[in-house]
N, CA, C and O atoms as a Tripos MOL2 file, in Angstrom:
@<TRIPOS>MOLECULE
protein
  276   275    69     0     0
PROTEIN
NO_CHARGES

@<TRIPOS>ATOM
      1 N           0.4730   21.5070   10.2770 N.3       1 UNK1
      2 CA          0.3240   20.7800   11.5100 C.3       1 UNK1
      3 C           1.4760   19.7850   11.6200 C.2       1 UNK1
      4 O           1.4950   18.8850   10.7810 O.2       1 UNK1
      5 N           2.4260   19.8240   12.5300 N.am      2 UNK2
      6 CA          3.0720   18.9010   13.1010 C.3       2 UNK2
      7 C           3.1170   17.7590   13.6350 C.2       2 UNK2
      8 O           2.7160   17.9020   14.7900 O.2       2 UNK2
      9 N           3.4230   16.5360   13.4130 N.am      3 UNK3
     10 CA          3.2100   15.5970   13.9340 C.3       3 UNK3
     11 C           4.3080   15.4490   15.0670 C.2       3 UNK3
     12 O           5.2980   16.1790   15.0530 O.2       3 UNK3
     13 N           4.0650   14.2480   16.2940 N.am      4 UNK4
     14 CA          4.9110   13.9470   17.0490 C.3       4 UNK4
     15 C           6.0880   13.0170   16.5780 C.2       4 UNK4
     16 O           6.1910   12.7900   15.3730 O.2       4 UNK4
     17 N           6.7310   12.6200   17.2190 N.am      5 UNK5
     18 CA          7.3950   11.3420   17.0850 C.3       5 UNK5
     19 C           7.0040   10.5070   17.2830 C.2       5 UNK5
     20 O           7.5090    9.7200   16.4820 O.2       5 UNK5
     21 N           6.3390   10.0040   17.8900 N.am      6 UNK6
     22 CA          5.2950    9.0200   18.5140 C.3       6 UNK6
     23 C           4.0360    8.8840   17.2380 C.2       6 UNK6
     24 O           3.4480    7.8030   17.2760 O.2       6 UNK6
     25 N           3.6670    9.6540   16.3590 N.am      7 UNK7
     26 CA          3.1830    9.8670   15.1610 C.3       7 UNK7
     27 C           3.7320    9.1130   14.2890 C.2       7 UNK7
     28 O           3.5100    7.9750   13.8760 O.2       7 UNK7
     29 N           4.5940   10.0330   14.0360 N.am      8 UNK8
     30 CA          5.3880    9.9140   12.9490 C.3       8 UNK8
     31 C           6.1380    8.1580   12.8350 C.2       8 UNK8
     32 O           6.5580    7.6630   11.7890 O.2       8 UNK8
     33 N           6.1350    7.5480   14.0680 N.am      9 UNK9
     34 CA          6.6430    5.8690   14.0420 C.3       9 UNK9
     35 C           5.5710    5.4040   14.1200 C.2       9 UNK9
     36 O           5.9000    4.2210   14.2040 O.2       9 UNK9
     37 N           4.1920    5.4000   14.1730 N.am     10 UNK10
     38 CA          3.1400    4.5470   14.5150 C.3      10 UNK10
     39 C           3.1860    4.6500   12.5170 C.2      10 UNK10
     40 O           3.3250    3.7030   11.7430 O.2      10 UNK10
     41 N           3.0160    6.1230   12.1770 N.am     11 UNK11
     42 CA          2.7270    5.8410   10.6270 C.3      11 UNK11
     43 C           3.7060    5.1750    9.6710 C.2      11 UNK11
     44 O           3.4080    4.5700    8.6410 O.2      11 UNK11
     45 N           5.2350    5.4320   10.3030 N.am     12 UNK12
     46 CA          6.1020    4.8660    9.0410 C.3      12 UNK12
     47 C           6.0640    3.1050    9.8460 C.2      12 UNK12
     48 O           7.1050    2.5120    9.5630 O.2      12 UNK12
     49 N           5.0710    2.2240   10.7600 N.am     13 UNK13
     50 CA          5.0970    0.9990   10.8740 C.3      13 UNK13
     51 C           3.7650    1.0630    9.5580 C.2      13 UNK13
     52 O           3.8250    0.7200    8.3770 O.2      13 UNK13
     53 N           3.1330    1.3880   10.0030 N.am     14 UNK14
     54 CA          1.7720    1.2290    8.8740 C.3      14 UNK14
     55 C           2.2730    1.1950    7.4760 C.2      14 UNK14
     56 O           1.9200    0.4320    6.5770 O.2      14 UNK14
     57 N           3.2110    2.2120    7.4400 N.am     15 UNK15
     58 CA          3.5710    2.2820    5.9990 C.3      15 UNK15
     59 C           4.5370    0.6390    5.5400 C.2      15 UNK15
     60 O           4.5090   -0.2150    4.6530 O.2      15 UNK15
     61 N           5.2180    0.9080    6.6430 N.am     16 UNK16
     62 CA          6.2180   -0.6910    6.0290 C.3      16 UNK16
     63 C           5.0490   -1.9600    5.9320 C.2      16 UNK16
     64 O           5.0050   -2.7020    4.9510 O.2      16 UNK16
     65 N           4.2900   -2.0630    6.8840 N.am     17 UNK17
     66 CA          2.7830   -3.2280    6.8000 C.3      17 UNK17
     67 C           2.5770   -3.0850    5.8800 C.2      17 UNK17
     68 O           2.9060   -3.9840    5.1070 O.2      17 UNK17
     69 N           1.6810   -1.4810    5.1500 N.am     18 UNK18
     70 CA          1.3720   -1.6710    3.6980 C.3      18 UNK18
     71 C           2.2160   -2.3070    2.5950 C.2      18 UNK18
     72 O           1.9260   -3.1410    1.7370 O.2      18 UNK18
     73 N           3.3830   -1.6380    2.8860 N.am     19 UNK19
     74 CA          4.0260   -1.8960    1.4540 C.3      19 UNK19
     75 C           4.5760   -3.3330    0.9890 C.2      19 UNK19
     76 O           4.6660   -3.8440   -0.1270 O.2      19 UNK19
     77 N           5.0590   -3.9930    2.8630 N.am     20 UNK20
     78 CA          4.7070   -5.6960    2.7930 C.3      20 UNK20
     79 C           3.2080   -6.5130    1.9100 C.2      20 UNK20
     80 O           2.9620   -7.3930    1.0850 O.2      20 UNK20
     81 N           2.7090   -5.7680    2.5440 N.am     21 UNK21
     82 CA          1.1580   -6.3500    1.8230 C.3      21 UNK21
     83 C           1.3040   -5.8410    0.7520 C.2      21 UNK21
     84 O           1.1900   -6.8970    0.1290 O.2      21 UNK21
     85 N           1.4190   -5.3110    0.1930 N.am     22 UNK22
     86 CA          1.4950   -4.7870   -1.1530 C.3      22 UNK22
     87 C           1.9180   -5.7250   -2.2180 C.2      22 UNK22
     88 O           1.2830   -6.0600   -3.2180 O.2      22 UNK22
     89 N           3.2960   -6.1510   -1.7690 N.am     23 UNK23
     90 CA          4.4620   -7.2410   -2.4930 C.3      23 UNK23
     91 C           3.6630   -8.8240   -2.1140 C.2      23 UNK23
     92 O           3.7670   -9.9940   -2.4830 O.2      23 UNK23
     93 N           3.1230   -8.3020   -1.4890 N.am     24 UNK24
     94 CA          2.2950  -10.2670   -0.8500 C.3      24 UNK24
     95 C           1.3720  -10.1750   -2.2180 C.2      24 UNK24
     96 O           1.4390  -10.9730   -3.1530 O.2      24 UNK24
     97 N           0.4640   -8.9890   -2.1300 N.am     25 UNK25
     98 CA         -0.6060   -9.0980   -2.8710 C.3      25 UNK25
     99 C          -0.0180   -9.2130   -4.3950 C.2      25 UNK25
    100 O          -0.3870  -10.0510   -5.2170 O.2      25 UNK25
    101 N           1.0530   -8.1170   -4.6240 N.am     26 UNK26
    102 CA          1.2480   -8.3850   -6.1570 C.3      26 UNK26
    103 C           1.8090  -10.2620   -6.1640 C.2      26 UNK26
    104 O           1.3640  -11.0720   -6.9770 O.2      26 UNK26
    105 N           2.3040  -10.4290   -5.6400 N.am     27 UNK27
    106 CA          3.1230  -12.2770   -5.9250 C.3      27 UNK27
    107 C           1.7560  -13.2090   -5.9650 C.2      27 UNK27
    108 O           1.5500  -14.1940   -6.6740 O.2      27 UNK27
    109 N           0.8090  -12.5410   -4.8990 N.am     28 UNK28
    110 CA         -0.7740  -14.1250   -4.7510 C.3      28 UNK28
    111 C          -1.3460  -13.2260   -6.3750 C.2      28 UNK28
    112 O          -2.0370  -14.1020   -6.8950 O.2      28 UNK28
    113 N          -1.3750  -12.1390   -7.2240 N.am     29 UNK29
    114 CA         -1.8070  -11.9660   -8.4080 C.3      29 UNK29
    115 C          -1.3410  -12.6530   -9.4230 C.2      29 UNK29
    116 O          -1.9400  -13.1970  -10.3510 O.2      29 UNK29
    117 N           0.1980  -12.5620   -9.0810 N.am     30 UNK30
    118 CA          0.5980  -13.2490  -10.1420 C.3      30 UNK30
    119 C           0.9430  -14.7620  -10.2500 C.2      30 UNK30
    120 O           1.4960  -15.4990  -11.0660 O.2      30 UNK30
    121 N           0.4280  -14.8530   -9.1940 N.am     31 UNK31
    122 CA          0.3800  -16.5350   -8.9140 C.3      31 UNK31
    123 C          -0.9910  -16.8070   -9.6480 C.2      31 UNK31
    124 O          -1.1420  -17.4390  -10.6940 O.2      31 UNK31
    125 N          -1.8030  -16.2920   -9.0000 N.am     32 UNK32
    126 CA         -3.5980  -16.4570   -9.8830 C.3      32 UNK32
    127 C          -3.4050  -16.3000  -11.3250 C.2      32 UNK32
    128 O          -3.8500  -17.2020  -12.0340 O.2      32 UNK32
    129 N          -2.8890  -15.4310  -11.8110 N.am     33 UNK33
    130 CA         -2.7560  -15.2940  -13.3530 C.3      33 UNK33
    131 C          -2.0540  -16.6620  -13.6790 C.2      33 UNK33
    132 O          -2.7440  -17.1970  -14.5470 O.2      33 UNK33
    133 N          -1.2900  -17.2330  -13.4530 N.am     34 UNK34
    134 CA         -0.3180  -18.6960  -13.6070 C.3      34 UNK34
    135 C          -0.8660  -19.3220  -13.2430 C.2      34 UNK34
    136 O          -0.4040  -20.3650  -13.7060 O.2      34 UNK34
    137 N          -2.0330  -19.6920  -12.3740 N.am     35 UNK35
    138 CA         -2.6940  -20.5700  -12.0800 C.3      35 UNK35
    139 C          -4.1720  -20.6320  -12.7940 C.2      35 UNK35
    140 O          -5.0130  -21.5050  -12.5790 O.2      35 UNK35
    141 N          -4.3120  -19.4890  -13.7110 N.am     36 UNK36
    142 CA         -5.8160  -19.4400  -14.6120 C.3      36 UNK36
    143 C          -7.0440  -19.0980  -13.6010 C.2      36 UNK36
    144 O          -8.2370  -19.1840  -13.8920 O.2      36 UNK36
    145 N          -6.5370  -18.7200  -12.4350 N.am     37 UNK37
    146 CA         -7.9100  -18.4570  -11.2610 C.3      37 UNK37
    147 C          -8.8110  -17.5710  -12.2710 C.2      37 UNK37
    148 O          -8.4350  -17.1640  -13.3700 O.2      37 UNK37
    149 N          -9.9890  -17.3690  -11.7210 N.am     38 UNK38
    150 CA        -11.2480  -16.3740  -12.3760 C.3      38 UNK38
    151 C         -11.1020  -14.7900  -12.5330 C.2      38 UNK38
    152 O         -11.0870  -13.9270  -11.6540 O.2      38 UNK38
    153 N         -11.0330  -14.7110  -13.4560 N.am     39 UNK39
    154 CA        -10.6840  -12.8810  -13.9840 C.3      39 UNK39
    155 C         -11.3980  -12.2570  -12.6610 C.2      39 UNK39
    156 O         -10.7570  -11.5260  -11.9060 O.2      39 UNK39
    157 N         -12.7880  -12.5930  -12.4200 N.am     40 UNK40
    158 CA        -13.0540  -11.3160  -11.3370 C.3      40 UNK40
    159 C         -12.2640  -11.3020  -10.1680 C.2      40 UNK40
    160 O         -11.7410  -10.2970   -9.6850 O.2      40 UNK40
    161 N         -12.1700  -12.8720   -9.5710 N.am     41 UNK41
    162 CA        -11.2780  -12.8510   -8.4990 C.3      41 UNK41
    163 C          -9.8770  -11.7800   -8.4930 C.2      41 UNK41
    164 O          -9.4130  -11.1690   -7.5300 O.2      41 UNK41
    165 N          -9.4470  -11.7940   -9.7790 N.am     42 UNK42
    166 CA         -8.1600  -11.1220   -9.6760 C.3      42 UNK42
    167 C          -7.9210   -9.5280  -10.3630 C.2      42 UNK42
    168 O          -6.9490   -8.7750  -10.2890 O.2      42 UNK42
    169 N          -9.3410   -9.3660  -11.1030 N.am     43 UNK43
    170 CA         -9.4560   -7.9340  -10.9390 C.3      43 UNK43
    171 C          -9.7430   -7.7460   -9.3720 C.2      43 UNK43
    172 O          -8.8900   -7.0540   -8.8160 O.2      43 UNK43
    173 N         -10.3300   -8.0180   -8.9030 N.am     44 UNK44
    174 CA        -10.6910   -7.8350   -7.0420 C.3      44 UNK44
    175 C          -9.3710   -7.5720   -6.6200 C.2      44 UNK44
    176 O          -9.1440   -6.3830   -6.3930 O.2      44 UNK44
    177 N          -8.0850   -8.6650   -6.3900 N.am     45 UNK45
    178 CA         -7.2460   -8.2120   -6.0210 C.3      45 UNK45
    179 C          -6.6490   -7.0730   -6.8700 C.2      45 UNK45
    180 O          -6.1370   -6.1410   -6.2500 O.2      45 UNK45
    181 N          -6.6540   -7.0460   -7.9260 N.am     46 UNK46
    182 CA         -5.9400   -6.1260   -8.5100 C.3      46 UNK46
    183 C          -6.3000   -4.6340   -7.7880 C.2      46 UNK46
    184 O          -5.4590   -3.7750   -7.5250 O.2      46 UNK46
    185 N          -8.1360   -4.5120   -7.4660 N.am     47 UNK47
    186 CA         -8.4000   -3.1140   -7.2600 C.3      47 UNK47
    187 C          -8.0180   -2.7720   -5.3070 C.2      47 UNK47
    188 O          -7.6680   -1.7270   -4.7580 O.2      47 UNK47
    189 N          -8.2630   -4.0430   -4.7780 N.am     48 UNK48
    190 CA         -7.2960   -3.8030   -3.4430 C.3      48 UNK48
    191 C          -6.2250   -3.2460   -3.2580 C.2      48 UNK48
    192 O          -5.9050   -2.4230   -2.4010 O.2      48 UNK48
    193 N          -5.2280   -4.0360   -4.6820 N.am     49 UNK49
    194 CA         -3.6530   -3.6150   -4.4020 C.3      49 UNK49
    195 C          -3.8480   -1.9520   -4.6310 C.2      49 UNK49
    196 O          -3.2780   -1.1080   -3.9390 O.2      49 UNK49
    197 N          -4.7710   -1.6570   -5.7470 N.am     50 UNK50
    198 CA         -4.7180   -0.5030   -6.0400 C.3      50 UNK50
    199 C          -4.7520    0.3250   -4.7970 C.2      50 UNK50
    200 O          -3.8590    1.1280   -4.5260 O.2      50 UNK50
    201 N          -5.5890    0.1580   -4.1960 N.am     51 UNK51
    202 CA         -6.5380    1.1160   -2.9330 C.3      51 UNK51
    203 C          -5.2540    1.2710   -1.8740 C.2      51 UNK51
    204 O          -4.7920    2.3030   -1.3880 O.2      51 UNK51
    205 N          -4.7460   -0.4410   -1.6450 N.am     52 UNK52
    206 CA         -3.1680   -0.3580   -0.8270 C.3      52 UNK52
    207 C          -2.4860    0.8510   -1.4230 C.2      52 UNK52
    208 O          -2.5710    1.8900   -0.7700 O.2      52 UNK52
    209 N          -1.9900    0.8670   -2.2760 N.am     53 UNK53
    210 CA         -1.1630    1.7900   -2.9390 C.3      53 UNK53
    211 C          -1.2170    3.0690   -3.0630 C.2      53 UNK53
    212 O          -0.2710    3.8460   -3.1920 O.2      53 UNK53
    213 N          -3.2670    3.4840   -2.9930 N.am     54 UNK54
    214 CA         -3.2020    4.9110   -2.7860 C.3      54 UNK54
    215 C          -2.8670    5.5840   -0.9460 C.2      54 UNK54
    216 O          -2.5050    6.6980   -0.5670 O.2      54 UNK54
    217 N          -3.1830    4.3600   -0.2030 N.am     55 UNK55
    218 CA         -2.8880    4.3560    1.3380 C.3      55 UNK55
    219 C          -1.2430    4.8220    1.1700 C.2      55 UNK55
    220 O          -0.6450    5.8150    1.5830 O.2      55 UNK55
    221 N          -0.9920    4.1610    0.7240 N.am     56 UNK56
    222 CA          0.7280    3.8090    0.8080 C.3      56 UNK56
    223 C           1.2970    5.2580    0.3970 C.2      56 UNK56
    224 O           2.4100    5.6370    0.7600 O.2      56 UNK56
    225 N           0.3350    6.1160   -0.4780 N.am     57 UNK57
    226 CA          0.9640    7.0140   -0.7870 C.3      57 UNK57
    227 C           0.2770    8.6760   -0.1850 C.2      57 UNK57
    228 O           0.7140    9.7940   -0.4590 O.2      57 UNK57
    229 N          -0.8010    8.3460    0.6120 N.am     58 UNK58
    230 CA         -1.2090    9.4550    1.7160 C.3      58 UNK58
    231 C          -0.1330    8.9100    2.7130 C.2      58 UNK58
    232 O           0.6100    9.8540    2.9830 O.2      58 UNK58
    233 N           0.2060    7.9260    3.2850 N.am     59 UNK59
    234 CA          0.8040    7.6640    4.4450 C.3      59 UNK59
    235 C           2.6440    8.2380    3.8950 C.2      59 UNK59
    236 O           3.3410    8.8070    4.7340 O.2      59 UNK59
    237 N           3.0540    8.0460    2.8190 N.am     60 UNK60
    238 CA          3.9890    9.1770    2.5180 C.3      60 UNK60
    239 C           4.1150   10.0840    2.3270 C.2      60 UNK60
    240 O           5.1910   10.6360    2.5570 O.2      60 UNK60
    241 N           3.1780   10.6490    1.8550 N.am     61 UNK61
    242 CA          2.9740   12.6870    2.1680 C.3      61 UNK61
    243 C           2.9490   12.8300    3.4790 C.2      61 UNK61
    244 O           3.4140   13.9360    3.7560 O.2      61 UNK61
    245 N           2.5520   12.1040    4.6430 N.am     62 UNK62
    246 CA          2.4720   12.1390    5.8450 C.3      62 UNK62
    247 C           4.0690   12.4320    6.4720 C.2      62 UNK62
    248 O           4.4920   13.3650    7.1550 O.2      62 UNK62
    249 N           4.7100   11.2700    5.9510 N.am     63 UNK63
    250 CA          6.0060   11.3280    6.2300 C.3      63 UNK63
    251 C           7.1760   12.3760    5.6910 C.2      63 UNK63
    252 O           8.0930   12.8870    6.3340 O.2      63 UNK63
    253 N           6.8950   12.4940    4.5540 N.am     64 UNK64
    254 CA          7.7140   13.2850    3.3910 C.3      64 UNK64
    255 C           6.7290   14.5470    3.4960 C.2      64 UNK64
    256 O           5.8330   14.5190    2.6520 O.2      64 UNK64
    257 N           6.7170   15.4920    4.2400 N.am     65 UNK65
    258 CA          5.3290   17.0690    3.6130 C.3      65 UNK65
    259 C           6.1290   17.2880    2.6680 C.2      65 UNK65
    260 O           7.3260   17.0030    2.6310 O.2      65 UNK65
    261 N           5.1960   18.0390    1.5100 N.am     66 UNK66
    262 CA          5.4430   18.5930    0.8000 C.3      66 UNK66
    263 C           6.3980   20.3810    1.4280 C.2      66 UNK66
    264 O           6.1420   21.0450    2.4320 O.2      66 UNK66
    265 N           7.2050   20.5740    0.6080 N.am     67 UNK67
    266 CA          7.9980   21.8180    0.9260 C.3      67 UNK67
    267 C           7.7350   22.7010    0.2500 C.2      67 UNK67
    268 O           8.3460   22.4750   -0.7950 O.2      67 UNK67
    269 N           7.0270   23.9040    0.1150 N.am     68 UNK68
    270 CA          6.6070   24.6590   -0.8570 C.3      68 UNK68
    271 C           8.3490   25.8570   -0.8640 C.2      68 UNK68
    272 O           8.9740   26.3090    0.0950 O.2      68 UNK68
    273 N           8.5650   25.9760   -2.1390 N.am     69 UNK69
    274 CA          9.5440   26.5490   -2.5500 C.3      69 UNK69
    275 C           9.2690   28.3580   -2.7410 C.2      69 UNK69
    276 O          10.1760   29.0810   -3.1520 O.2      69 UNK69
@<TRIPOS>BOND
     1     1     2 1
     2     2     3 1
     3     3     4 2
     4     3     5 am
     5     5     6 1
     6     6     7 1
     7     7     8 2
     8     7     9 am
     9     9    10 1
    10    10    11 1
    11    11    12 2
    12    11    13 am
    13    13    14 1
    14    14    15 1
    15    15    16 2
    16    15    17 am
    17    17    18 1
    18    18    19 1
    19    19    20 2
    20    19    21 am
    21    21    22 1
    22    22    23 1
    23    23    24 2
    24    23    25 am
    25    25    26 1
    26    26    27 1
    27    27    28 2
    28    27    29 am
    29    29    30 1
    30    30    31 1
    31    31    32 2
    32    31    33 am
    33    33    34 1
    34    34    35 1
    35    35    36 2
    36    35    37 am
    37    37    38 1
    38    38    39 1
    39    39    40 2
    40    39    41 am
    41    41    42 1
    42    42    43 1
    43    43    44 2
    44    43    45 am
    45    45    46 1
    46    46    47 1
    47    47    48 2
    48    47    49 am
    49    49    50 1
    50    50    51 1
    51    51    52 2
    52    51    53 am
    53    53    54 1
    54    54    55 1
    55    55    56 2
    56    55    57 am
    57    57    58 1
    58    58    59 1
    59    59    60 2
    60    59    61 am
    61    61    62 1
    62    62    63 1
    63    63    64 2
    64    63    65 am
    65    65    66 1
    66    66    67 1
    67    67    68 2
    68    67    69 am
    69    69    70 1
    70    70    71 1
    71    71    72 2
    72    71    73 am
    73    73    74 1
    74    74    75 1
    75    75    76 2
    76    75    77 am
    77    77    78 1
    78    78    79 1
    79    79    80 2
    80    79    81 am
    81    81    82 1
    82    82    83 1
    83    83    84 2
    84    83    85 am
    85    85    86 1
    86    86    87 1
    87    87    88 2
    88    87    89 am
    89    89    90 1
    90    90    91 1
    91    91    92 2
    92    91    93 am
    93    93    94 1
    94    94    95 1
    95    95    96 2
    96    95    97 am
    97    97    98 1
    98    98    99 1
    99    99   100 2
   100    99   101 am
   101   101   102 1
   102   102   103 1
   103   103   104 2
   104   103   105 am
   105   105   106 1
   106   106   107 1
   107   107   108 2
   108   107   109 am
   109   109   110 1
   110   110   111 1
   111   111   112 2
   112   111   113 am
   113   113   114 1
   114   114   115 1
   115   115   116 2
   116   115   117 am
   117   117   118 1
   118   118   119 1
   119   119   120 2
   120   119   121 am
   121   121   122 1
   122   122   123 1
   123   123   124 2
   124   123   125 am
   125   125   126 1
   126   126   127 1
   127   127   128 2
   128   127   129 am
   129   129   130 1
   130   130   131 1
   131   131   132 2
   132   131   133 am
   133   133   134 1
   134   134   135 1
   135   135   136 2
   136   135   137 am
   137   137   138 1
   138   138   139 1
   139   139   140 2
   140   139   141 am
   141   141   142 1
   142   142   143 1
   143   143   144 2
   144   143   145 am
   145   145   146 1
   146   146   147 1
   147   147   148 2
   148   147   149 am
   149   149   150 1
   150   150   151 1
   151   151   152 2
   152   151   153 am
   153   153   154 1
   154   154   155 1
   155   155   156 2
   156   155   157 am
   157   157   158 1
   158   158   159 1
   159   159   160 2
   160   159   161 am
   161   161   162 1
   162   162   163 1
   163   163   164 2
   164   163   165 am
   165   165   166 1
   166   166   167 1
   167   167   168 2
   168   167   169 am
   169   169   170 1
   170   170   171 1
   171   171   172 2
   172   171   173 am
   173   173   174 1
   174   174   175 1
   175   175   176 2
   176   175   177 am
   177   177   178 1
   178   178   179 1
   179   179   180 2
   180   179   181 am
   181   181   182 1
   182   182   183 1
   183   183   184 2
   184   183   185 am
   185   185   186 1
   186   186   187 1
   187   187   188 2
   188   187   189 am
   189   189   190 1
   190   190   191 1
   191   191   192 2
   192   191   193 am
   193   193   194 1
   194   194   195 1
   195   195   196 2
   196   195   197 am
   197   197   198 1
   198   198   199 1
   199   199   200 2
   200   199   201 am
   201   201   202 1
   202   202   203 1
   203   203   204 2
   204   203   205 am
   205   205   206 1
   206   206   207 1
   207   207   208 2
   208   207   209 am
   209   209   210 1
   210   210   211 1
   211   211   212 2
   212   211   213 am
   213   213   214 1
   214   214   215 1
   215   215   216 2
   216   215   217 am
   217   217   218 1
   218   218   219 1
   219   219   220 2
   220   219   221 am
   221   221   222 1
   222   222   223 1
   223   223   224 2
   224   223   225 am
   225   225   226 1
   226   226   227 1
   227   227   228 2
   228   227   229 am
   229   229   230 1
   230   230   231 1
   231   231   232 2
   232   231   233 am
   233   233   234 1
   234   234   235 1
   235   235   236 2
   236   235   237 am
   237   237   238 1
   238   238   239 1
   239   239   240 2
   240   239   241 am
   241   241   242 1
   242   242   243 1
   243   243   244 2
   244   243   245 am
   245   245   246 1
   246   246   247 1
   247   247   248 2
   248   247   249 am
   249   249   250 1
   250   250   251 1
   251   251   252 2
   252   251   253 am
   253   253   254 1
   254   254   255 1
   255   255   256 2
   256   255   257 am
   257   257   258 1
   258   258   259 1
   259   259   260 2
   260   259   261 am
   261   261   262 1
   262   262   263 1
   263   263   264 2
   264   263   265 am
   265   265   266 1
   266   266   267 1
   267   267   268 2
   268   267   269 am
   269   269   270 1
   270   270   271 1
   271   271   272 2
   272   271   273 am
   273   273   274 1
   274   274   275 1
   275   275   276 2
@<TRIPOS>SUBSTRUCTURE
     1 UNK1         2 RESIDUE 1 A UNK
     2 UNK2         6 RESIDUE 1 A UNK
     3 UNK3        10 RESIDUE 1 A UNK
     4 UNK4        14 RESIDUE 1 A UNK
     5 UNK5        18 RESIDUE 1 A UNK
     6 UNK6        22 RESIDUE 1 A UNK
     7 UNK7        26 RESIDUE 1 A UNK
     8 UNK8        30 RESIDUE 1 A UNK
     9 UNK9        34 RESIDUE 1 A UNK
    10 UNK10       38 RESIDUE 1 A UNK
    11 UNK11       42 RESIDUE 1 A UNK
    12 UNK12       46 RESIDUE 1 A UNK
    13 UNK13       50 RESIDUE 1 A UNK
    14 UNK14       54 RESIDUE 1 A UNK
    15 UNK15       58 RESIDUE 1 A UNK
    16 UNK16       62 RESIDUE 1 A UNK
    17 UNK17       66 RESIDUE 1 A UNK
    18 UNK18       70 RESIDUE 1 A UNK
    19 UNK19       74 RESIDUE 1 A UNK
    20 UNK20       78 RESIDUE 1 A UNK
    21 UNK21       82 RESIDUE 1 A UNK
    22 UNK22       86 RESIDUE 1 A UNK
    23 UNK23       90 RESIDUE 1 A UNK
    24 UNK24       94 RESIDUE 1 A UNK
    25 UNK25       98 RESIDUE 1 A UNK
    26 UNK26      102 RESIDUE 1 A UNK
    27 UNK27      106 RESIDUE 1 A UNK
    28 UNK28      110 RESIDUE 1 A UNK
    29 UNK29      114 RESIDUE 1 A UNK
    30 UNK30      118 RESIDUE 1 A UNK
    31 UNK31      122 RESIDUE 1 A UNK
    32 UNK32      126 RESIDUE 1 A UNK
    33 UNK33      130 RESIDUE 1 A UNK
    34 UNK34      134 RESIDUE 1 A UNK
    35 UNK35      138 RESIDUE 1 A UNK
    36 UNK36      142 RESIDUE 1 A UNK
    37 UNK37      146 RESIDUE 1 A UNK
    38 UNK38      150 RESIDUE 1 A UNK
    39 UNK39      154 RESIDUE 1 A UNK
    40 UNK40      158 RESIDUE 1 A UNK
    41 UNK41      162 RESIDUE 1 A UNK
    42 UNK42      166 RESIDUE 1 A UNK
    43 UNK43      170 RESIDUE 1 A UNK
    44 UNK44      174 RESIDUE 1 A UNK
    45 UNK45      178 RESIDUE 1 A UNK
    46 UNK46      182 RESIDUE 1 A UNK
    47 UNK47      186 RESIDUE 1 A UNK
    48 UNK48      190 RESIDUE 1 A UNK
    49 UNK49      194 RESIDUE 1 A UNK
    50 UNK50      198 RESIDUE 1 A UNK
    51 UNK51      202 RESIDUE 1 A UNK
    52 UNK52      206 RESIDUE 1 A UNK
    53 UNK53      210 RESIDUE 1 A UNK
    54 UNK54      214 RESIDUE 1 A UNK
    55 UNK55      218 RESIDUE 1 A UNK
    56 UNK56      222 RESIDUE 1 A UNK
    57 UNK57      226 RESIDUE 1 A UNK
    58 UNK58      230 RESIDUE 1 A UNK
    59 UNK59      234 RESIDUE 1 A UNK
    60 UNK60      238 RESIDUE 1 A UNK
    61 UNK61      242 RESIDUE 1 A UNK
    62 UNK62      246 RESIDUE 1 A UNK
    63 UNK63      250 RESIDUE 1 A UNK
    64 UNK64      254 RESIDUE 1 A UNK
    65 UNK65      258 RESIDUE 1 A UNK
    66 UNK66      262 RESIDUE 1 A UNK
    67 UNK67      266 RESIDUE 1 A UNK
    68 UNK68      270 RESIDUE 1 A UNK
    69 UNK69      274 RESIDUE 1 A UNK
């Protein structure tokens, strides 16, 4: 299935949002770790960033298809 162009730029904005948030979230982690905040608090972020990251990486198969050889 083909996407449009009009697709294909709505997803690579989403993708740059994510991957901004991504770098926000890893810097407020490692700020909490330096600041001694509460382990759950920052496993929490930790499993967000995670979840960002699996987004981040359906929304690049989106962009990038796979090419079967």
């Amino acid at each position: 299935m083909s996407t449009s162009e009009q697709e294909q730029a709505e997803i690579r904005l989403e993708f740059a949002r994510l991957k901004q948030d991504h770098v926000d979230f890893d810097a407020a982690i490692e700020a909490m770790i330096a600041y001694g905040c509460d382990p759950l608090q920052i496993q929490r972020m930790k499993k967000k960033k995670l979840a960002m990251k699996d987004r981040l990486q359906q929304l690049e198969d989106r962009i990038i298809p796979d090419i079967i050889a």
